[in-house]
C-alpha positions as CSV (number, residue, x, y, z in Angstrom):
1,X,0.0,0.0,0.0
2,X,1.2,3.3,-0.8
3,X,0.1,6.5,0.9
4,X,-0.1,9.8,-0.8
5,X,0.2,12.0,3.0
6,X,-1.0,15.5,3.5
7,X,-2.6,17.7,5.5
8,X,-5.9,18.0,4.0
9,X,-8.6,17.7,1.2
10,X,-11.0,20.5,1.0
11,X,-13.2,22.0,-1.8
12,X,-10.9,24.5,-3.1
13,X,-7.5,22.7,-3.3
14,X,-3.9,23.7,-4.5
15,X,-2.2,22.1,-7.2
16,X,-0.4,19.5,-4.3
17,X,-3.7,18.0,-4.2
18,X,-4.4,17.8,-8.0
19,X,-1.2,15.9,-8.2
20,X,-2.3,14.3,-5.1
21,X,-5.8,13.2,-7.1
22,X,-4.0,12.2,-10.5
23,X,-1.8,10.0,-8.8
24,X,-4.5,8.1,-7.1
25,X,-6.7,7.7,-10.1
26,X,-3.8,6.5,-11.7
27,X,-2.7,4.0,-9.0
28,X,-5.8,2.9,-9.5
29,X,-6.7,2.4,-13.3
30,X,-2.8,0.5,-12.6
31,X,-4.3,-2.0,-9.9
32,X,-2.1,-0.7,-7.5
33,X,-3.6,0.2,-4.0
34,X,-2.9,3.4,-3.3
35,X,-4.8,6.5,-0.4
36,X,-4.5,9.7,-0.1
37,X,-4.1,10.7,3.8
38,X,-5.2,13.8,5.7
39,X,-4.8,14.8,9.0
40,X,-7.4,17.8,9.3
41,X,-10.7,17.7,10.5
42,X,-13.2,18.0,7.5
43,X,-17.2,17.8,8.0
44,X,-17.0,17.7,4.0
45,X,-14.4,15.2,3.5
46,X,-17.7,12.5,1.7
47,X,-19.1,15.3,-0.1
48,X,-15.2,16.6,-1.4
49,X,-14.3,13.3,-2.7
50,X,-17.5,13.1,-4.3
51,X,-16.6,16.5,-6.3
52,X,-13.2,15.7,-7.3
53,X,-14.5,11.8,-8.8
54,X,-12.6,10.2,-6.1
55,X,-14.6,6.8,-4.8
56,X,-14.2,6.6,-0.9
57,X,-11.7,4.3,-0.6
58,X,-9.0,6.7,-2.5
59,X,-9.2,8.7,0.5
60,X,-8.5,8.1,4.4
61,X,-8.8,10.9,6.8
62,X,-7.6,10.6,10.5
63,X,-10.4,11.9,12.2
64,X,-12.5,9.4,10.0
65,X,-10.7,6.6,11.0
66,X,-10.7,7.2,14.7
67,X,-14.3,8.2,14.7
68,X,-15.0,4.5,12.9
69,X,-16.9,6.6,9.9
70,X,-13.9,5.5,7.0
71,X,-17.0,3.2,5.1
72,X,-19.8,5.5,6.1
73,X,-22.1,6.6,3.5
74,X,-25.0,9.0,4.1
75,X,-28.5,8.1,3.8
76,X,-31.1,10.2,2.1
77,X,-33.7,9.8,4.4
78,X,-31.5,10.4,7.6
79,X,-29.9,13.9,7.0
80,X,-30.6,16.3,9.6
81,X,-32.5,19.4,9.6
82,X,-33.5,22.2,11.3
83,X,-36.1,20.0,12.7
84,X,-33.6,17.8,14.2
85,X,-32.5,20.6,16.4
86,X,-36.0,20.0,18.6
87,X,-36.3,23.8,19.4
88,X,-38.5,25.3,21.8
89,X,-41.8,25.7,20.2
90,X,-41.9,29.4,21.1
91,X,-38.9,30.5,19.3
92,X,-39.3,32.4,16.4
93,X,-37.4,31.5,13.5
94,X,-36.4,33.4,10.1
95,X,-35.8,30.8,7.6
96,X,-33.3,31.7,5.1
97,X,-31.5,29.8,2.3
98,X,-28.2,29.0,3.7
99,X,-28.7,30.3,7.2
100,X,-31.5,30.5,9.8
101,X,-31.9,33.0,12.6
102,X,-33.4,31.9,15.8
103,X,-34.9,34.2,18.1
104,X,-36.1,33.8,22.0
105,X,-37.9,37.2,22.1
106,X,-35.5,39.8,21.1
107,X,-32.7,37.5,21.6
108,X,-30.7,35.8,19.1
109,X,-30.2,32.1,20.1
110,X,-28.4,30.3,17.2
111,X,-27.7,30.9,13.6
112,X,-28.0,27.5,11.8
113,X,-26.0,27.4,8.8
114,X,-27.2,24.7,6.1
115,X,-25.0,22.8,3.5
116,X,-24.4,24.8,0.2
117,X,-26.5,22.8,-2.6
118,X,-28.8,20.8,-0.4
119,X,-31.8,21.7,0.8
120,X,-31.9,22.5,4.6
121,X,-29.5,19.9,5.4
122,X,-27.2,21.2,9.2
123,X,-23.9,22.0,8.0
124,X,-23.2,23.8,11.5
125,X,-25.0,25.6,14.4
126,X,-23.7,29.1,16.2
127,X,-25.0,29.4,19.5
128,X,-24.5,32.8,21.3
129,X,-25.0,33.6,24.6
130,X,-27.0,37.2,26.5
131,X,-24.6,39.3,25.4
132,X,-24.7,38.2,21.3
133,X,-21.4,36.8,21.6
134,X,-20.7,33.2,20.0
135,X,-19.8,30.6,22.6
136,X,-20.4,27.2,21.0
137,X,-20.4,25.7,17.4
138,X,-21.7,22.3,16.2
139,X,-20.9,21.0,13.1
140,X,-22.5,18.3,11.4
141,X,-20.7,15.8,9.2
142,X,-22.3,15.4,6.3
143,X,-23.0,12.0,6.0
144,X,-25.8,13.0,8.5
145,X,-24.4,12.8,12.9
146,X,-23.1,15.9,14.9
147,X,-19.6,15.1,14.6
148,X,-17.8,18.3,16.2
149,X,-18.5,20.5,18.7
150,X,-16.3,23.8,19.3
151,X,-16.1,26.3,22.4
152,X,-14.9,30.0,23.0
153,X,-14.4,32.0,25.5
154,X,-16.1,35.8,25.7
155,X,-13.1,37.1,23.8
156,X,-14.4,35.0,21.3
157,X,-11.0,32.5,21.4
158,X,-11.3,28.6,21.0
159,X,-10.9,27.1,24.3
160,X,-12.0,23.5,23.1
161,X,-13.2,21.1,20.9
162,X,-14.4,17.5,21.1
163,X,-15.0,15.3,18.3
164,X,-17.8,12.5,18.5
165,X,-18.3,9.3,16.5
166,X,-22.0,8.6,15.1
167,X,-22.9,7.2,18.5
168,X,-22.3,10.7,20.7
169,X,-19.4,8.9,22.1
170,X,-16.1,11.4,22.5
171,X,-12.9,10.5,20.3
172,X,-10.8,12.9,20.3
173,X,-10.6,16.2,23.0
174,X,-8.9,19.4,22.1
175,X,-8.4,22.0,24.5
176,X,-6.5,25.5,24.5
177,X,-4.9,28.1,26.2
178,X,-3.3,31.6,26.3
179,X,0.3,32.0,26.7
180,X,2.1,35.1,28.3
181,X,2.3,36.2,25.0
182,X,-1.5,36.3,24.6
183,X,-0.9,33.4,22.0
184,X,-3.8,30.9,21.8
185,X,-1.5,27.3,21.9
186,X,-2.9,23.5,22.2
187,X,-2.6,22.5,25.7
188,X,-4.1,19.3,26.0
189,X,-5.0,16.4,23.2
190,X,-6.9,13.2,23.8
191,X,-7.4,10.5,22.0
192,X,-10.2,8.8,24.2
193,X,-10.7,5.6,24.8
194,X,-9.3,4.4,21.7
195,X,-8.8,0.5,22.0
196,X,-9.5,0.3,25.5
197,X,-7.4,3.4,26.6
198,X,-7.0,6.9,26.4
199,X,-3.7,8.4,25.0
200,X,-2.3,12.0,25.3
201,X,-0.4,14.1,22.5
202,X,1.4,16.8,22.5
203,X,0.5,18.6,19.2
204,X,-1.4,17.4,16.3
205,X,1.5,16.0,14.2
206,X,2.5,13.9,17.0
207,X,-1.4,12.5,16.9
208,X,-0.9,12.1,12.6
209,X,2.2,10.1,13.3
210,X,0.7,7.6,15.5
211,X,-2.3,7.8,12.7
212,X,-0.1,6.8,10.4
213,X,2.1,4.2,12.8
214,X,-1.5,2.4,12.7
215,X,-1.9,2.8,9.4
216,X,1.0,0.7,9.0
217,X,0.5,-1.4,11.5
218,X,-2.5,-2.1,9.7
219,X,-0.9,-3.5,6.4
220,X,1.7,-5.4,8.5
221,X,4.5,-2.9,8.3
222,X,4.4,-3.0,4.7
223,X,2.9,0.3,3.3
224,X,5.4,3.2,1.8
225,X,4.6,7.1,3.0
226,X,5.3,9.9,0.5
227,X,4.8,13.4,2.0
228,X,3.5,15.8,-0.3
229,X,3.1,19.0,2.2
230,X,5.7,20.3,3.7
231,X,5.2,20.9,7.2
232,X,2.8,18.6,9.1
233,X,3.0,16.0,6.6
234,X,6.4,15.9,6.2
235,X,7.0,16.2,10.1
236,X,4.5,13.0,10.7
237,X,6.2,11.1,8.2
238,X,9.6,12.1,9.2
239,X,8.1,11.4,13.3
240,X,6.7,7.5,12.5
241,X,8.0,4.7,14.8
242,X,7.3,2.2,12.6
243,X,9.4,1.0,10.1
244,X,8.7,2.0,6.1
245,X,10.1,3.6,3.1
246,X,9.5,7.3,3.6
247,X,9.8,9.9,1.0
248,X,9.1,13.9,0.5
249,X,7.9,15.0,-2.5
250,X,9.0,19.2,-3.5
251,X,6.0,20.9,-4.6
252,X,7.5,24.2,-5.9
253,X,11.1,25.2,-6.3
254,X,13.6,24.5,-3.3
255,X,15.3,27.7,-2.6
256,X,14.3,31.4,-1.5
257,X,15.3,32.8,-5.0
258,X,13.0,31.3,-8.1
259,X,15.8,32.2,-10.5
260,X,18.7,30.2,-8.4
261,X,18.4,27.0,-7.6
262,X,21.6,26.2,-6.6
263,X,23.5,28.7,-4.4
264,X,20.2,30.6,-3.3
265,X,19.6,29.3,1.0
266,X,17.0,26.8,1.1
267,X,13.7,27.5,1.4
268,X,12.7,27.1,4.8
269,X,9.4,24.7,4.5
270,X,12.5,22.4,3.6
271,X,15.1,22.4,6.3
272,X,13.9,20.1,8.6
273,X,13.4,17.1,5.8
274,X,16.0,18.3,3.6
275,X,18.8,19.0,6.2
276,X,18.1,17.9,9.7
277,X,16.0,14.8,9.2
278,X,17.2,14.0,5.8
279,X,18.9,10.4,6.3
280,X,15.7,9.2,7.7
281,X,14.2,9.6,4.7
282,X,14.2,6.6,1.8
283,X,14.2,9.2,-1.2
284,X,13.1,12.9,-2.3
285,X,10.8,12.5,-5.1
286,X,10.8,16.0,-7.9
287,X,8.9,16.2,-11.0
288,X,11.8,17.9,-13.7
289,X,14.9,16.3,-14.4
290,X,16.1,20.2,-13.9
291,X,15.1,20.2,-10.5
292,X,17.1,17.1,-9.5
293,X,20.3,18.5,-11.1
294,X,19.9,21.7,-9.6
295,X,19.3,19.9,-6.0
296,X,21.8,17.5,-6.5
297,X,24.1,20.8,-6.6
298,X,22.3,22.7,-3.7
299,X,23.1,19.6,-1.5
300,X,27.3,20.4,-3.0
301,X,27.7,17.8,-6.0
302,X,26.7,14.8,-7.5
303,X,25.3,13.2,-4.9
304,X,22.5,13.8,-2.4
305,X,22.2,12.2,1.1
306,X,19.5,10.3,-0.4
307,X,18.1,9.2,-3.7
308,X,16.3,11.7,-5.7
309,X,13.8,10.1,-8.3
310,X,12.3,12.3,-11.0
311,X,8.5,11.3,-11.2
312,X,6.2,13.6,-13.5
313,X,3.3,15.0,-11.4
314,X,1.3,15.5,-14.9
315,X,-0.2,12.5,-16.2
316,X,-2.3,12.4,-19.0
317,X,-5.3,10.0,-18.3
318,X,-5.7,7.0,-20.9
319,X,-9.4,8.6,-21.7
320,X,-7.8,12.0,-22.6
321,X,-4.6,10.3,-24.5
322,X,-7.2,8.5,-26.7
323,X,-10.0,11.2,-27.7
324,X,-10.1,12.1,-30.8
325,X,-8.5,16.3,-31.6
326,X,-10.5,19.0,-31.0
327,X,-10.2,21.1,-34.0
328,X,-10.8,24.7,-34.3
329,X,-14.1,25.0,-35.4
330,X,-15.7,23.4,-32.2
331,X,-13.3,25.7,-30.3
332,X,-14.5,29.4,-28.7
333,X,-13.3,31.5,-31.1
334,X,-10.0,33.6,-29.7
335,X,-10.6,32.5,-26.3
336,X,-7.2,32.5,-24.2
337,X,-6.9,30.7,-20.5
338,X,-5.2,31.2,-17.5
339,X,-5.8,28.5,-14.8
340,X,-4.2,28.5,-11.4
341,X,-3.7,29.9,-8.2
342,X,-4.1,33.6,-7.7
343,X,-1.0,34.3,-5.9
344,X,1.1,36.9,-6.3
345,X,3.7,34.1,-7.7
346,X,2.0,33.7,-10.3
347,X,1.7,37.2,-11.8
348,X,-1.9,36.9,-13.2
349,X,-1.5,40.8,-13.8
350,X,1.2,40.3,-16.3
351,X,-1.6,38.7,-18.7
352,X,-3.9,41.0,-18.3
353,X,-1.4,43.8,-19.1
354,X,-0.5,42.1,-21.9
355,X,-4.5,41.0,-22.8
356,X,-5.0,44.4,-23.0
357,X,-2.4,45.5,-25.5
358,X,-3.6,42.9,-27.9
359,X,-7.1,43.6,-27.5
360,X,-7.9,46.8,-29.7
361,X,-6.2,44.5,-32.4
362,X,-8.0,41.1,-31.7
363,X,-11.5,42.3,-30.4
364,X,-13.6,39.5,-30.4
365,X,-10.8,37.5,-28.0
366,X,-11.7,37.0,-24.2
367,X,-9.7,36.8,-21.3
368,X,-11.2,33.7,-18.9
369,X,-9.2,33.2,-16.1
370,X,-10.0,30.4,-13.5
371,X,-8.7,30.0,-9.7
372,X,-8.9,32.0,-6.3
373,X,-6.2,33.3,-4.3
374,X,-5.5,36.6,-2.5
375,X,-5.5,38.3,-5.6
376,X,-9.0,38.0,-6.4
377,X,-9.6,41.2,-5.3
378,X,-6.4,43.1,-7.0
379,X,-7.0,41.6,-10.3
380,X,-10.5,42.9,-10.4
381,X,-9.7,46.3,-9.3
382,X,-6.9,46.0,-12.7
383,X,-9.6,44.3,-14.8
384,X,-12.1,47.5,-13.7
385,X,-9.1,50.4,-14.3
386,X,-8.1,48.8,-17.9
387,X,-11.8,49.0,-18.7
388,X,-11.5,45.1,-19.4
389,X,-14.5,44.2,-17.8
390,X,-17.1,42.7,-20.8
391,X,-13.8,40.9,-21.9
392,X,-11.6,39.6,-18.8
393,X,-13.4,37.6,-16.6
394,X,-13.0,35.6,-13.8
395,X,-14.1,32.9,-13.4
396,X,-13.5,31.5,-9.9
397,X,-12.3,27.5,-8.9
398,X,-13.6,24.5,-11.2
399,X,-12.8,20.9,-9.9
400,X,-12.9,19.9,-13.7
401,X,-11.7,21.6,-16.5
402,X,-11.3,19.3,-19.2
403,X,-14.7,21.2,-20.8
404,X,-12.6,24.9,-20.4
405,X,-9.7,23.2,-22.4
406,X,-11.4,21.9,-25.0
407,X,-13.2,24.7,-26.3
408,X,-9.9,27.2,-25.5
409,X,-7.5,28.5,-28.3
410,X,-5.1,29.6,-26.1
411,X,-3.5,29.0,-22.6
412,X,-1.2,31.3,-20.6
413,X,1.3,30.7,-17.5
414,X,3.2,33.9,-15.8
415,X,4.5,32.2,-13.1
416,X,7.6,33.4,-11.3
417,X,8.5,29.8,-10.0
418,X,7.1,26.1,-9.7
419,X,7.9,22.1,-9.6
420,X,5.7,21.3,-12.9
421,X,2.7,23.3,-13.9
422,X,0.2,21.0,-14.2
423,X,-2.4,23.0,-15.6
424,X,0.2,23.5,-18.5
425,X,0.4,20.0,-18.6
426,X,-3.5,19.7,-19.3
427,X,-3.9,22.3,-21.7
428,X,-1.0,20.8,-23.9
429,X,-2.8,17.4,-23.9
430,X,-6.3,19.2,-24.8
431,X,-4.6,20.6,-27.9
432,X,-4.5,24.5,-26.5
433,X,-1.6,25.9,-27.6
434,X,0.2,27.4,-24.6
435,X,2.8,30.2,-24.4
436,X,4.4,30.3,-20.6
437,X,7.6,32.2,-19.0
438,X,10.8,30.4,-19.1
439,X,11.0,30.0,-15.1
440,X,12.1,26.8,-13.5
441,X,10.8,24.7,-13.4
442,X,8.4,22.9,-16.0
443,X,7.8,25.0,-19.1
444,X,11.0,23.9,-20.9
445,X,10.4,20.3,-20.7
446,X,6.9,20.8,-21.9
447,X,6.7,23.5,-24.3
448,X,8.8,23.4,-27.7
449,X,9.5,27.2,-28.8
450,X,7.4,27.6,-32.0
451,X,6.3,24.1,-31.9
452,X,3.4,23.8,-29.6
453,X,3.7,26.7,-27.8
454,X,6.2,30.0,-27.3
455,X,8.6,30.4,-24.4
456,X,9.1,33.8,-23.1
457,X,11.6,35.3,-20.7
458,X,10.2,36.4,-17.1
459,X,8.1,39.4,-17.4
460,X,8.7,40.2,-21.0
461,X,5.2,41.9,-21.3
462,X,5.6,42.9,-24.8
463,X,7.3,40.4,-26.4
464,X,4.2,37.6,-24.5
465,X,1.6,40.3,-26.1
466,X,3.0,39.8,-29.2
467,X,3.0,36.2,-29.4
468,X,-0.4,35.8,-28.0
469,X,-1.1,38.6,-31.1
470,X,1.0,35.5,-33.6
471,X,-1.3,32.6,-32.4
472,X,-4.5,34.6,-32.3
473,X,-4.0,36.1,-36.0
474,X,-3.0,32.9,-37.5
475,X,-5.2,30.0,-38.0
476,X,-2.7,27.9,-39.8
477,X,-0.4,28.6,-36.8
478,X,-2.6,27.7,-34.3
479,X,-3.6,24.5,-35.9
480,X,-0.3,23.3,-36.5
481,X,0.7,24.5,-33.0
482,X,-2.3,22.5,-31.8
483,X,-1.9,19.4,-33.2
484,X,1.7,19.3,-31.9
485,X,0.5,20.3,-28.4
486,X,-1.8,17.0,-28.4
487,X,1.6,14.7,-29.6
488,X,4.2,16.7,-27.4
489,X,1.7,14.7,-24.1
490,X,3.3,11.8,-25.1
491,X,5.6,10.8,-22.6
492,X,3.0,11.8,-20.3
493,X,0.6,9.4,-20.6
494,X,-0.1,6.9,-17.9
495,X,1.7,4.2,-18.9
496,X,4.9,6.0,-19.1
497,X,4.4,8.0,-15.8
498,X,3.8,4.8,-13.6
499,X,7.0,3.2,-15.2
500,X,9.1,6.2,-13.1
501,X,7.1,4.5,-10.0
502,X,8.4,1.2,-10.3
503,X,11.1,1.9,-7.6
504,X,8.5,2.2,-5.2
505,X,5.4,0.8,-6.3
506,X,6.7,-3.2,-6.4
C-alpha cells in the first residue's frame, strides 16, 4: 500500500492535491492500492471526494478513521434538519437559504447554517449567549451525525473542541490556552478511549504520526509514505516509529530565490526534511529532471544524502490520451486561458497587461481566467481600471476543466517559480496551444518554442503580447501548434508516468 500523506482535502485545493488526485486515479486504473491521507478535520471530507470523482476508498482521513466513519455513506432519508435541532416551540425563527436566525424574544439564540446545494441539510449551528457573543459551534458531518462541537471563550478565542463518533461517544478532546504572549496554543490532546485506553499528544503532528504508525500497523508494516506537504505532513512522516520507506515530495522550487536554484539558501518549509531529518528519509521524489540537477548541486555535487527520483506530477489519463482532436471549429473562437492559483507568484497581472495590448487588435478574444487566491480582489480592481470588464473575466475554482480546455484556443502561464505546472500540462494534452515564462521549473520540458507553444523570458510583457497577437491572427499557426500540443503529451501518458514509479510501487 502506498500513501499519498497530507494535510488536508478540501473543496478548493492547491495544485499538491491535483497531483495528489491524478496519482491516485492513476494508481488505480494500474491496480495498485494506493490512499491519499489527511490529517485535518473535515465535516466535508464525503461530499469533497465526491466533487473531485474520487470513490471513498481513495481517501483516508484521520479523524475518520478514529471516529470509525472510514465506510460511512450518508443516507437520504436520515440527513438532519432544522427540525432535528428540537427547538422550543416558542422561538421564532427566520428561515433563510443558507442560514436560519433563531430568536427567543428579542434575543438571538443560534444561527444554523445549512449545507451549500442541499436543501436544509445542518452543515453547522452558532449558539450565542445574552450578550450576542458566539460561545459554542456544532458541526455536522455530512454523511448525516453531529460530529464536532467547538467552544470559545467571551473574547471569542477557541478554548476546546471534542469530536464524536456517530454514537455521541467522544474520540478525540482538544483543548486550549493563552500564553504570556497572549498566543492561543494547544494545551491538552486526547485521543479517548481508543482500543480500551486513552492516549495524550502533544501537538497534532505527534497524533498524525501515530495515525499513520496504525496505518501501518494495519498492512503489517508493509505500506510506503510519500509526503506531499511540507510541514505537518512531512513532520509526521519524518516522526513515525514504525518501520517504512518514507519519501518527500518538493512541490515548488527548493530555494528562496526562483531564478537560483543552486546557491540561493533553502527555502525554509524544507530544512527540517532536507537538512536535519534528511537520512531518515528513503528518497526525495521531484517532477523535472532540472530540478534534480539543480538539487543535487544545492546539497554540494553529484550526490545527495539520499536518492532523488524524477516522477512527472502530470499525467495524462488514458481517456484523454485516446480522444479524438478538438479542432478549431468546435473551439470558442479567440478565447485565451489562464488557470491556477491567484497568488502573487504567479503574476496573473502580467496577462492582463499584456490582454490588454492585444485587445484593440483582436477584439472579439476573451480573457477567462480560473482559480482563487488573494489576488482575487487586485485583479479585479486591474480588470475595472483597464476597462476590461465585458472581456476579462474571472471565473473562480472549477474541480474539472477538461470542458474549459477543450473549447480554449489559447493558454497562458506567468509564473515566477514552480515544480511542474500542471495545468500547463493539461492544456497541452487538450490541444490548447500554450505560451508560458521560461521559469524553472516545467515550461522547458513541456513547451517546444514555435512548436506547440512560445517560451518567453520572465516578465517580458511585450514580447508575450506579441506572441499571443501571432497565435490569435494565424489559423494555420494555431492549428499546426495544436496538433503538436496534443503529440508533445506523449511521454506523459499513464503508462509512461507509472514506469518512473516502479522503484517504489513493487
Amino acid at each position: 500500500m502506498l500513501y499519498f500523506v497530507n494535510d488536508y482535502f478540501v473543496a478548493l485545493n492547491s495544485g499538491i492535491e491535483h497531483a495528489e488526485i491524478k496519482r491516485a486515479q492513476l494508481f488505480k486504473h494500474q491496480g495498485i492500492a494506493a490512499k491519499i491521507v489527511t490529517q485535518s478535520y473535515n465535516s466535508m471530507q464525503y461530499a469533497n471526494k465526491m466533487r473531485f470523482g474520487l470513490s471513498q476508498d481513495q481517501v483516508i482521513n484521520m479523524y475518520d478513521y478514529f471516529q470509525g466513519i472510514v465506510d460511512l455513506i450518508p443516507k437520504a432519508n436520515k440527513r438532519p434538519t432544522i427540525a432535528t435541532l428540537n427547538l422550543a416551540a416558542d422561538y421564532n425563527v427566520l428561515p433563510g437559504n443558507n442560514v436560519s436566525r433563531v430568536y427567543d424574544g428579542d434575543r438571538l439564540v443560534m444561527d444554523v447554517h445549512f449545507i451549500d446545494g442541499t436543501v436544509g441539510q445542518l452543515g453547522y449551528v452558532d449558539l450565542f449567549d445574552q450578550f450576542g457573543k458566539k460561545v459554542l459551534r456544532v458541526l455536522w458531518d455530512y454523511r448525516g451525525f453531529k460530529s464536532r462541537e467547538e467552544f470559545y471563550s467571551g473574547n471569542g478565542d477557541l478554548v476546546g473542541r471534542i469530536t464524536y463518533n456517530p454514537a455521541g461517544k467522544r474520540i478525540v478532546e482538544e483543548y486550549f490556552a493563552l500564553n504570556k504572549d497572549n498566543q492561543l496554543y494547544l494545551s491538552s490532546l486526547q485521543l479517548v478511549n481508543y482500543r480500551q485506553q486513552t492516549l495524550y499528544f502533544t501537538s497534532h503532528t505527534s497524533l498524525f504520526s501515530f495515525f499513520l504508525d496504525e496505518l501501518n500497523r494495519q498492512g503489517g508494516d508493509q505500506a510506503a509514505f510519500i509526503a506531499d506537504r511540507p510541514g505537518i505532513a512531512y513532520d509526521a512522516v519524518l516522526a513515525m516509529q514504525t518501520k517504512a520507506p518514507k519519501y518527500v515530495s518538493i512541490p515548488t522550487t527548493h530555494t528562496v530565490n526562483p531564478k537560483d536554484q543552486v546557491s540561493a539558501d533553502l527555502a525554509g518549509i524544507y530544512a527540517n526534511a532536507l537538512v536535519k531529518q534528511v537520512n531518515q528519509l528513503t528518497g526525495i521524489i521531484v517532477a523535472t529532471e532540472a530540478q534534480k540537477q539543480d538539487l543535487l548541486s544545492w546539497f554540494g555535487g553529484k550526490h545527495s544524502p539520499v536518492s532523488v527520483f524524477v516522477i512527472s506530477q502530470i499525467v495524462v489519463p488514458d481517456q484523454i490520451a485516446q480522444a479524438a482532436p478538438v479542432l478549431l471549429a468546435k473551439r470558442h473562437y479567440h478565447e485565451v486561458i489562464v488557470v491556477g492559483h491567484l497568488t502573487k507568484e504567479r503574476q496573473t497581472d502580467q496577462v492582463i497587461t499584456a490582454f490588454q495590448q492585444i485587445y484593440e487588435l483582436v477584439p472579439d478574444a476573451r480573457l477567462l481566467i480560473y482559480g482563487y487566491g488573494d489576488q482575487q480582489k487586485a485583479l479585479t480592481e486591474q480588470i475595472k481600471q483597464a476597462g476590461l470588464e465585458d472581456v476579462v473575466f474571472l471565473k473562480g475554482y472549477q474541480p474539472d476543466l477538461r470542458q474549459v480546455y477543450d473549447q480554449a484556443w489559447l493558454y497562458i502561464n506567468t509564473s515566477s517559480g514552480d515544480s511542474q505546472p500542471l495545468a500547463l500540462g493539461e492544456a497541452l494534452s487538450h490541444g490548447v496551444p500554450a505560451i508560458a515564462y521560461r521559469f524553472n521549473y516545467g515550461p522547458a520540458d513541456l513547451i517546444q518554442n514555435g512548436v506547440n507553444g512560445y517560451l518567453i523570458e520572465n516578465d517580458d510583457i511585450s514580447k508575450l503580447a506579441q506572441q499571443m497577437l501571432h497565435v490569435l491572427t494565424d489559423d494555420s499557426r494555431w492549428q499546426t501548434l495544436s496538433h503538436n500540443a496534443y503529440i508533445s503529451m506523449a511521454a506523459y501518458t499513464e503508462t509512461n508516468v507509472m514506469a518512473k514509479w516502479q522503484f517504489i510501487s513493487k
